[in-house]
Each structure stands twice: as C-alpha cells, then as structure tokens.
C-alpha positions as CSV (number, residue, x, y, z in Angstrom):
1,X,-3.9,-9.0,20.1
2,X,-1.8,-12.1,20.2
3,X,-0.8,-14.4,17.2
4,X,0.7,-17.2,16.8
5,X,2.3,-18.3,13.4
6,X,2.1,-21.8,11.6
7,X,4.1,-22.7,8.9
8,X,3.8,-26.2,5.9
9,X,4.0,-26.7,2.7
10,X,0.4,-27.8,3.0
11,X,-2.6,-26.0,2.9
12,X,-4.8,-28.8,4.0
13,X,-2.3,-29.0,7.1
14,X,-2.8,-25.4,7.9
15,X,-6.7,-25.7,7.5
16,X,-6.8,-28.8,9.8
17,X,-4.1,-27.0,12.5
18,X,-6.4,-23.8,12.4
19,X,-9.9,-25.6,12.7
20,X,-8.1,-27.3,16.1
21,X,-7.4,-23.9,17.2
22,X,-11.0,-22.7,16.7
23,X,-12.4,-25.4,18.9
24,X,-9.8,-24.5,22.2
25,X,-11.4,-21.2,22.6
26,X,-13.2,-21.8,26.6
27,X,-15.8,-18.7,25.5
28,X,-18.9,-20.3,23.0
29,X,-19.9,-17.2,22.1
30,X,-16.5,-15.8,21.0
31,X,-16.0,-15.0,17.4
32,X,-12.7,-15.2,16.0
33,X,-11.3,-13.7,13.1
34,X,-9.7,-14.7,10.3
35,X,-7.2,-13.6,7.2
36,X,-8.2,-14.3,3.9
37,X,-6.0,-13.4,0.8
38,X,-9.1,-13.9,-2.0
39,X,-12.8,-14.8,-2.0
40,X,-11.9,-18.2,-3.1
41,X,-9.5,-19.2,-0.3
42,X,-12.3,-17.5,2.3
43,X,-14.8,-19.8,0.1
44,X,-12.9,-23.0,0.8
45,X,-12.1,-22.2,4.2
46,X,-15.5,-22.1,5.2
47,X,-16.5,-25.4,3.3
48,X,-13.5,-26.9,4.8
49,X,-14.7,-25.9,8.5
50,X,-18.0,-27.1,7.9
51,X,-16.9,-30.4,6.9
52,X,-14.6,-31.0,9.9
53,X,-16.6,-29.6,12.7
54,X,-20.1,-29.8,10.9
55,X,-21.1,-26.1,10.8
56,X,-19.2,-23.3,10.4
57,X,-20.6,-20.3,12.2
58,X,-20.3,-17.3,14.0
59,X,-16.7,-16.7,12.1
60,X,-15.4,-13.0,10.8
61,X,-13.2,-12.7,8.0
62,X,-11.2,-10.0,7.1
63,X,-8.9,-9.1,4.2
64,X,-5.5,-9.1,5.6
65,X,-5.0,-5.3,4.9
66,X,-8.1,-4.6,6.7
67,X,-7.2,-6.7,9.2
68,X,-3.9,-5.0,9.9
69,X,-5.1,-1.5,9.5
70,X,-7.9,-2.2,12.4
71,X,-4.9,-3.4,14.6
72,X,-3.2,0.1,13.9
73,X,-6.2,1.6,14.1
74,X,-6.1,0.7,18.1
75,X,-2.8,2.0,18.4
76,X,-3.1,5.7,16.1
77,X,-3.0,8.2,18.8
78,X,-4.9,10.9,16.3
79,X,-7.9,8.6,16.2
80,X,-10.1,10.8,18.8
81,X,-8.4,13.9,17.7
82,X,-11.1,16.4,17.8
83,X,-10.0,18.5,14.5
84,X,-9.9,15.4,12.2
85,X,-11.8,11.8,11.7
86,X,-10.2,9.1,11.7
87,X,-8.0,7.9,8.9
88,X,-9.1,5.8,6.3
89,X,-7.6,3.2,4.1
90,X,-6.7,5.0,0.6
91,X,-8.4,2.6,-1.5
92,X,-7.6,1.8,-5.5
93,X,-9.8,4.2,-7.2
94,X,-9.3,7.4,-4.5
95,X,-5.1,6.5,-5.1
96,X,-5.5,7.1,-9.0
97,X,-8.1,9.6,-8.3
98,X,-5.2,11.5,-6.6
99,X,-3.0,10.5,-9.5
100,X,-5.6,12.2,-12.1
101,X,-5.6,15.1,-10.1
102,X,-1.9,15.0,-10.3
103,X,-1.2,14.3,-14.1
104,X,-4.1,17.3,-15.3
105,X,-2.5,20.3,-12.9
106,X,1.0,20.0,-13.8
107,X,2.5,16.1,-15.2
108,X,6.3,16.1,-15.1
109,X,8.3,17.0,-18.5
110,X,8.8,13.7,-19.4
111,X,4.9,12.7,-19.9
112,X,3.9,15.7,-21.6
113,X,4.9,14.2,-24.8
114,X,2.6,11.1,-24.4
115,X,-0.5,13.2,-22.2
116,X,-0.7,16.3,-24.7
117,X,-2.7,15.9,-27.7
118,X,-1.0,15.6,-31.0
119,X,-2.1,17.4,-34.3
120,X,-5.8,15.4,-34.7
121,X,-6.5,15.9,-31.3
122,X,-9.4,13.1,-29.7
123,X,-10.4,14.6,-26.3
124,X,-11.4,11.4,-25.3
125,X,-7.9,10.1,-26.4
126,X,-6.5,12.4,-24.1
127,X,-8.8,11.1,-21.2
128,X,-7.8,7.5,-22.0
129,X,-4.5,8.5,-21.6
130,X,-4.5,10.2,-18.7
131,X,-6.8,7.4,-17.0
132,X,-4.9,4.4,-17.7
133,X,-1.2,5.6,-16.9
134,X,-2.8,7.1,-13.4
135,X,-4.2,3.3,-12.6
136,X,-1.1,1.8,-13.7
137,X,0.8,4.5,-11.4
138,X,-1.0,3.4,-8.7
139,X,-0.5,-0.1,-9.2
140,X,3.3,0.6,-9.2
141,X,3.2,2.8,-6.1
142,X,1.7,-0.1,-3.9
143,X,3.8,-2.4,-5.3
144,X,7.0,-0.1,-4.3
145,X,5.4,0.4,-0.7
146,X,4.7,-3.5,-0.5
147,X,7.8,-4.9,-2.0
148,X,10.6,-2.7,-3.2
149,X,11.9,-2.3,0.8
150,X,14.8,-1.8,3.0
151,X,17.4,-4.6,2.3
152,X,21.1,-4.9,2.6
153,X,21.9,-1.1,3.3
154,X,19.6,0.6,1.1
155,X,16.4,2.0,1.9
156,X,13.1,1.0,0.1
157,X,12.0,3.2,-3.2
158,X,9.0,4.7,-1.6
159,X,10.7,5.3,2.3
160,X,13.5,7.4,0.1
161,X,11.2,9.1,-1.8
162,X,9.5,10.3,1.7
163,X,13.1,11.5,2.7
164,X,13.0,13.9,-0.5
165,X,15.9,11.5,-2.1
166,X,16.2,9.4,-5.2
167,X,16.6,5.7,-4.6
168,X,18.8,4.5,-7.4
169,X,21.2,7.4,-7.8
170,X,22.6,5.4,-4.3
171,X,23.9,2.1,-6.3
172,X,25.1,4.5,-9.3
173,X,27.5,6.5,-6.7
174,X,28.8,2.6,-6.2
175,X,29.5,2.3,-9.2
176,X,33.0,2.6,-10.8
177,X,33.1,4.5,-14.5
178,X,32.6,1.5,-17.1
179,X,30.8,-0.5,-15.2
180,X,28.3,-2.2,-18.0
181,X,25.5,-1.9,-15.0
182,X,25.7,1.9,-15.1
183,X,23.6,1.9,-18.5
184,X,20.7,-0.4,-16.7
185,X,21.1,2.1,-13.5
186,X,21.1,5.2,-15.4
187,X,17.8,4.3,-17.2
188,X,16.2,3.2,-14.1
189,X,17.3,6.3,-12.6
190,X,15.5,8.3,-15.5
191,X,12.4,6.2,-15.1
192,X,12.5,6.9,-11.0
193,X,13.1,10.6,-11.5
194,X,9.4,11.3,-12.6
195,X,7.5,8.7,-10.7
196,X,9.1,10.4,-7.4
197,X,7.7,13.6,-8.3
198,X,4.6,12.2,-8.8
199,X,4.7,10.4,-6.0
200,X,6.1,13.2,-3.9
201,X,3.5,15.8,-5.1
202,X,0.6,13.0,-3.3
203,X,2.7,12.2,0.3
204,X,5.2,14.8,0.7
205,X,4.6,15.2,4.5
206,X,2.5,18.3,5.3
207,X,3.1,19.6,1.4
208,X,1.5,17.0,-1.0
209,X,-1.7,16.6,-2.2
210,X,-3.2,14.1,0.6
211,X,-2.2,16.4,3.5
212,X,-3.5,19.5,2.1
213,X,-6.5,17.7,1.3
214,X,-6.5,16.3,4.9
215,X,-6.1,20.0,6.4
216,X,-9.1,21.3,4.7
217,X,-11.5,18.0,5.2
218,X,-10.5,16.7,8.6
219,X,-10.2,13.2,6.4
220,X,-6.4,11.9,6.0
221,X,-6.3,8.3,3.6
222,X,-3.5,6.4,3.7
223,X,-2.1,3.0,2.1
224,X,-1.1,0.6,4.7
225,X,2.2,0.9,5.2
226,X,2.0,4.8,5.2
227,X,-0.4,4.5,8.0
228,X,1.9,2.4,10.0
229,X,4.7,4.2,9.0
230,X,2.2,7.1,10.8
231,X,1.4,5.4,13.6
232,X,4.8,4.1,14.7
233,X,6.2,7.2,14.6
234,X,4.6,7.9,18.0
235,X,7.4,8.7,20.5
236,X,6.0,5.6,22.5
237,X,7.5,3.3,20.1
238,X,11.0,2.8,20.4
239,X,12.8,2.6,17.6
C-alpha cells in the first residue's frame, strides 16, 4: 500500500493537510486508515474531522505498530504455512512472561545475588523481585530493538546480540589503554553481558525460548522489528 509523507512543525497543519486528503478519495464507501500514537491524539483527530467536514465516519484507526505488522503480515511468506498459525505480535505481558520464565529456570550469575532470598526469607519478596526486574527487562529490550540501532559502523545492541556477539566490547577494541572512556565502556560492557544472555536464551534463532515454544505450539510471537527482521529475510528481498 502506498504512502505519502507530510512533514510541519504544526499539528493543526498536518490535521488540516490530512482531512484534504480524506475528501480526494473518488470511492464513498472507501474507508481509510489511520496511525495514531495515543488514545488522545486518535481522540482529537476525530473531533478535529468532525469539525472541518461535519461528521467524521466510516474511519479505521490503528496503532502504528499494528498498523505496520498488518502490512508485513501481507508480505510473511509462512503465513498459510500449514504446520504453524500465523505469527502474532509479542505483546507486553507475554515478553516479561517469557522473561519470568527465564529469570526462575536458570538467571545469570550476576542476579542471583539480588533474585535469591536472603537469611529472613519473604516468598512473596522473592516474587516481587522477580516480577518487576522481568517488566523492566522488557521495557529495555524494546527500547534496544526500537532505538539503540545500526549507526555509523556499528550494529544495533539487539541485531548483535542475534549474531551471538556483544555490542560494546566493539568500541572498547577502539579504544587505546588509558583512555578515561574505557571505565564507562567497561561497565556498560558488564551490564550488556547478562542482559544478552537473557535476551539470547528468548530469540536465539531456532534455540531460545520463543522458537522452541513455536515448534511445539505451531504459534511463533514476535516484536515488530523481529518480525520484519523475519519477513525480509525472504530471498525475494534484495538486500
């Protein structure tokens, strides 16, 4: 599907530039979609619609995430693949789900210390514990996938972690002896170490816990840039 990008400073400008596009369509019965980023810019766009044009109906909005994934969705070559359904989006609570499930088998050496009870043991301490770092790991993990990217050389945290590498051990090599950024590096390479084992024990490809679970349900989830990661790896996309 086509789009076509508009760019102000305004958002009344945008608004007014995107209610002229509505009204060009030659079908009366078509119903477009539209982006929203929260419930309260959907909320104003439709007031704002409605005072323009006098009604506002027969309008779909979307999330933008969902938005995209249904676009990929089109283009996923497994999605009438007889021997699984199609993929799903791996939503908050399924991601530190996962994470839980992660953290109670086997957590890394470094958390043990902060997940294993002390001497006055409260077990529901312990679940506390366990269930706020796994949302706050999860948080991170989206925020790596969304944000900490390729740029300038270097590949993004989460596309090196895929790759069975560490991301910041990369600028340390660069890095002469006495360099007063080595200290900062080094203890953001100490910090990376155990997320990416984390993180590779969910989305190791074929290994980690979504795949195996995806192999015995027939159900794969996957954020959104793993699925278009997923998708764009079909040999009919050139690279």
């Amino acid at each position: 599907m086509p789009a076509r990008l508009h760019f102000s400073n305004s958002l009344e400008a945008l608004a007014d530039r995107l209610i002229e596009n509505l009204g060009q369509s030659d079908d009366p019965f078509a119903s477009p979609t539209l982006a929203y980023s929260n419930s309260a810019a959907r909320d104003w766009l439709k007031a704002k619609v409605a005072e323009q044009t006098g009604i506002a109906i027969n309008i779909g909005f979307e999330t933008l995430e969902k938005l995209l994934w249904n676009r990929l969705a089109e283009l996923d070559r497994f999605r009438e693949a007889p021997d699984r359904q199609p993929a799903q989006m791996l939503e908050t609570v399924d991601f530190q789900g996962m994470i839980l499930a992660r953290l109670g088998k086997n957590p890394p050496a470094a958390l043990r210390h902060y997940l294993e009870p002390g001497s006055d043991p409260e077990p529901r301490d312990e679940a506390r514990r366990l269930c706020q770092l796994a949302g706050r790991l999860a948080s991170l993990f989206r925020e790596y996938e969304y944000s900490r990217v390729s740029e300038g050389g270097f590949r993004g945290l989460a596309e090196t972690w895929n790759k069975g590498r560490d991301c910041f051990g990369q600028y340390l090599r660069l890095l002469p002896e006495g360099d007063e950024r080595r200290d900062r590096l080094s203890e953001a390479h100490e910090l990376e170490a155990w997320q990416r084992e984390i993180y590779q024990g969910l989305f190791r490809p074929g290994e980690g816990l979504r795949d195996r679970w995806g192999k015995a349900t027939g159900l794969y989830r996957y954020t959104l840039p793993q699925y278009a990661e997923m998708v764009f790896r079909d040999p009919k996309f050139p690279d």
